[in-house]
C-alpha positions as CSV (number, residue, x, y, z in Angstrom):
1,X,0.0,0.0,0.0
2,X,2.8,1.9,0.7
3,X,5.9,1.4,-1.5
4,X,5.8,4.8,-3.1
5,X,5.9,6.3,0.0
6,X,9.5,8.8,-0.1
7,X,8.8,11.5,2.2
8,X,6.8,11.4,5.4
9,X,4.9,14.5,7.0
10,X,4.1,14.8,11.3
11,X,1.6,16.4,12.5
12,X,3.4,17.3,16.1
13,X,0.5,18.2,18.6
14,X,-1.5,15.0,20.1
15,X,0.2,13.3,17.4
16,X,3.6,12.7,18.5
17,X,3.4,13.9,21.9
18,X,0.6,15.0,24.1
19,X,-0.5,18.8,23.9
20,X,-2.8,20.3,26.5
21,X,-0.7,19.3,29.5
22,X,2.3,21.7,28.3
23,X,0.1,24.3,26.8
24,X,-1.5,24.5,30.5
25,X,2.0,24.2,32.3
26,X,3.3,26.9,30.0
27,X,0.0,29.4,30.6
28,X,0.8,28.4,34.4
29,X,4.5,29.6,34.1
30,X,3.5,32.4,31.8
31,X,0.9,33.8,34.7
32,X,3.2,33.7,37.3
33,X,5.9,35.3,35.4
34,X,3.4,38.1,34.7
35,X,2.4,37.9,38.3
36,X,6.0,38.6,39.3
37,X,6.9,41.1,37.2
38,X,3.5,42.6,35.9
39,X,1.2,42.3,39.0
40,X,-1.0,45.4,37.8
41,X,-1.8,43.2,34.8
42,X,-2.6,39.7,36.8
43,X,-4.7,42.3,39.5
44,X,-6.9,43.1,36.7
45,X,-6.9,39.9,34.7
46,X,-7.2,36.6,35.4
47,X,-5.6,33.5,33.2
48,X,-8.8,33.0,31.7
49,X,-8.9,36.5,30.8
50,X,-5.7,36.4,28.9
51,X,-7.0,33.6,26.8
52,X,-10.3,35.0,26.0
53,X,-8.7,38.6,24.8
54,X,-5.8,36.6,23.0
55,X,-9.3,34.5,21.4
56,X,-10.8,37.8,20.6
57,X,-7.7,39.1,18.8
58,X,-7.5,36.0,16.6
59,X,-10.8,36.4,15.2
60,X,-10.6,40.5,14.8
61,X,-7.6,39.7,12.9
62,X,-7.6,36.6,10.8
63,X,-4.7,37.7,9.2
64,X,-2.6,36.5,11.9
65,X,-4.5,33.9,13.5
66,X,-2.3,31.2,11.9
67,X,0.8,32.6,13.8
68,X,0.2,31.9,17.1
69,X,3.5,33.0,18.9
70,X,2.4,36.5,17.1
71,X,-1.4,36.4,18.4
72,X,0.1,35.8,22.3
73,X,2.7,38.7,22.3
74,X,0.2,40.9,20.2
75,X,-2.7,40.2,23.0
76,X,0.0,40.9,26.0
77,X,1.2,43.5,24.1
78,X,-2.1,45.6,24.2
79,X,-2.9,43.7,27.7
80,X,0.2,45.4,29.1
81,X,0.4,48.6,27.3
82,X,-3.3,49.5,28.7
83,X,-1.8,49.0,32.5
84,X,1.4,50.6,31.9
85,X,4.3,48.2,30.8
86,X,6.8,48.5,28.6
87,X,6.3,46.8,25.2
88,X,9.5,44.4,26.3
89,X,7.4,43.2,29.4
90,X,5.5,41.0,26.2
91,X,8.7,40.0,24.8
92,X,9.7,38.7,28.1
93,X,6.7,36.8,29.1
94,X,6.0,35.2,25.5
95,X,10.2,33.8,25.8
96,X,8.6,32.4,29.3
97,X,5.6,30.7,27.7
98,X,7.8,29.6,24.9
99,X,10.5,27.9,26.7
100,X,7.7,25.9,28.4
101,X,5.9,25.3,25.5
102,X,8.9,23.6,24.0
103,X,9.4,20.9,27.4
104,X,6.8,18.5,25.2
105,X,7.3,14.5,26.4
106,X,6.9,12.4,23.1
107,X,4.9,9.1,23.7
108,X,7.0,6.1,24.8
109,X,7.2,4.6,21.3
110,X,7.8,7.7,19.3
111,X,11.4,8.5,19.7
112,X,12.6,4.8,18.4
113,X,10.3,4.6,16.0
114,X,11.0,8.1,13.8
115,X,14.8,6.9,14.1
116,X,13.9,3.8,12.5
117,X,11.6,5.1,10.0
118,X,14.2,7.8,9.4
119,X,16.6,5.3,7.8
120,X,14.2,5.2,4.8
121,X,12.6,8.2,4.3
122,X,13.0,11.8,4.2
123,X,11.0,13.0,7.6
124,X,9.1,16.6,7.6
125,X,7.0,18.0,10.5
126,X,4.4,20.1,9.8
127,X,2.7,21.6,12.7
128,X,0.0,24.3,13.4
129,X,1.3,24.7,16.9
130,X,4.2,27.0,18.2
131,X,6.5,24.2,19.5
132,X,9.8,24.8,17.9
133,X,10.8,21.0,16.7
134,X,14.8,22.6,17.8
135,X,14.1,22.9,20.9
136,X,12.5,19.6,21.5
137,X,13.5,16.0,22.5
138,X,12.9,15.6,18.5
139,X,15.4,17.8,17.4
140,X,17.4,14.8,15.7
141,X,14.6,13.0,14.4
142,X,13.6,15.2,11.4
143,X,14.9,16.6,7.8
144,X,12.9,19.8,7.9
145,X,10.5,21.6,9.7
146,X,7.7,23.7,9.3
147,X,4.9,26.0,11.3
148,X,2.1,27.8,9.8
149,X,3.9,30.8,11.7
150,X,6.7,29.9,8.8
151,X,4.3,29.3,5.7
152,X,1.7,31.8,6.4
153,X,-1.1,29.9,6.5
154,X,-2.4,26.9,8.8
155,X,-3.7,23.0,8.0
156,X,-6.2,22.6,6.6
157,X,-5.1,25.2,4.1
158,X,-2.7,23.1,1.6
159,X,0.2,25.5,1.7
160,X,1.6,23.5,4.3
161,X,2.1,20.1,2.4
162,X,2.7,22.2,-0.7
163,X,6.1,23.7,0.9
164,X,6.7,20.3,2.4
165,X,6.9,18.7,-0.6
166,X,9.0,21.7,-2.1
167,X,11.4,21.8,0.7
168,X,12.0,17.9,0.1
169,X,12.1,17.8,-3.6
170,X,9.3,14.9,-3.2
171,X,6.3,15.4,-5.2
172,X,3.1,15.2,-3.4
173,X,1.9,11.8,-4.6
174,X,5.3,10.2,-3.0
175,X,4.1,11.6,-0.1
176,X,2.4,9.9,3.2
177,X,1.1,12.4,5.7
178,X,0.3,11.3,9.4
179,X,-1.7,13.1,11.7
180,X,-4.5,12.9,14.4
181,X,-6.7,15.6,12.9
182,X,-9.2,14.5,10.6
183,X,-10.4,17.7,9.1
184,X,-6.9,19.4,9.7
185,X,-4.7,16.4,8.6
186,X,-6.3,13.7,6.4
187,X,-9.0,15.2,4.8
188,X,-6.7,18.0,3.2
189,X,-3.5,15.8,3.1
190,X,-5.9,13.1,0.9
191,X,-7.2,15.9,-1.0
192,X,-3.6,16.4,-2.4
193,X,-3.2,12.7,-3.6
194,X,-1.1,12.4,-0.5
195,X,-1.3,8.8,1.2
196,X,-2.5,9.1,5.2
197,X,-2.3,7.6,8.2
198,X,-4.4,8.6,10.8
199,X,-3.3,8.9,14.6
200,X,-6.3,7.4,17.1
201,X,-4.2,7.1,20.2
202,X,-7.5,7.2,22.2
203,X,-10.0,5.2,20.0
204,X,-12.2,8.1,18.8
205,X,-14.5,7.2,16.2
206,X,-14.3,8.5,12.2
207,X,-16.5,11.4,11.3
208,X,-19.1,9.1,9.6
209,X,-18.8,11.9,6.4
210,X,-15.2,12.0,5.9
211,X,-13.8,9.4,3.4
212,X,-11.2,7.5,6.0
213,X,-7.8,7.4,6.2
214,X,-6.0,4.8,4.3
215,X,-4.7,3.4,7.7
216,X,-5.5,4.0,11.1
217,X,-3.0,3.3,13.9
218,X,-2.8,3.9,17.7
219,X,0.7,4.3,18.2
220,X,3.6,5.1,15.4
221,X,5.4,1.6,16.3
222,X,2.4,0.1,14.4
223,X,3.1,2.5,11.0
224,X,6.7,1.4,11.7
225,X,5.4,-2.3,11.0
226,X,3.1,-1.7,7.9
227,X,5.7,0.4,6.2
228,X,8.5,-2.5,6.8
229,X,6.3,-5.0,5.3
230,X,5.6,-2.4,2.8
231,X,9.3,-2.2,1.7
């Protein structure tokens, strides 16, 4: 099923490792941060607060919704500003929420099982998220990267597989994209003529309208298997 297969994409987020545990740890370290150092902005705002505004400013300005490193220091920015800061404050406390953002645990099997497939193929995340790949306990495991922060446009937009398939030199029909996102990942990915594998770590059930993927797996040890058999 696979034996065209040259160039694999990653999705990143709930995919290779799981998300909402850092993004909350990093919104924790962010606060207090801000509590420390910017306590007339944490007097008048609680954590929720500073999601809901930053929410707000992503849908008053679509045109930077996709970055979402951009969207956090533009909310604090304006969040700041209004009580007094300096514009640095925001610089400050986004290098805070970053450096959290980027302590991600990848699941048990992932880190062996990228290396193997890495022997093979060319490997390319693609990620909607704000975790720089660099900074990670993946930083070995991949060719290239990319964010929609980078390309300018976020899954399920196709500029993302289009640039990954430039960066690699692999045309898009040599390509296998794996994700847990149906709408963001497989439907767009398959809409390409890209193959797709998608991620059920937690035995979710297909959106009964979506065409499925062309395999499903719960962990990437398993796509580790089918592609060896493939070869």
């Amino acid at each position: 099923m696979f034996r065209h297969v040259r160039l694999i994409c990653f999705d990143l987020d709930e995919t290779l490792w799981p998300c909402q545990p850092v993004i909350q740890a990093a919104e924790a370290e962010c606060y207090a941060w801000l509590a420390r150092f910017a306590p007339r902005l944490t007097a008048r705002h609680s954590a929720q607060d500073l999601r809901d505004h930053r929410l707000a400013l992503s849908r008053a300005r679509p045109d930077i919704a996709h970055d979402l490193g951009e969207l956090r220091l533009r909310s604090l920015t304006e969040l700041l500003v209004a009580e007094g800061y300096e514009p640095d404050v925001a610089h400050r406390a986004s290098a805070v929420f970053s450096a959290a953002r980027n302590r991600v645990t990848p699941y048990a099997e992932v880190v062996e099982a990228l290396q193997v497939l890495r022997r093979n193929y060319a490997l390319i995340a693609v990620t909607n998220g704000n975790a720089q790949i660099k900074h990670t306990p993946l930083r070995d495991c991949f060719d290239h990267s990319l964010t929609a922060a980078e390309i300018g446009a976020a899954k399920p937009d196709p500029a993302m597989f289009h640039a990954a398939s430039t960066r690699s030199g692999v045309p898009l029909d040599a390509c296998l994209h794996v994700g847990d996102d149906p709408l963001r990942d497989i439907k767009p990915a398959r809409r390409l003529g890209m193959s797709t594998v998608w991620v059920n770590r937690d035995d979710r059930a297909w959106p009964a309208t979506l065409q499925p993927a062309d395999l499903q797996v719960s962990a990437i040890d398993q796509l580790v298997r089918v592609l060896t058999a493939a070869r």
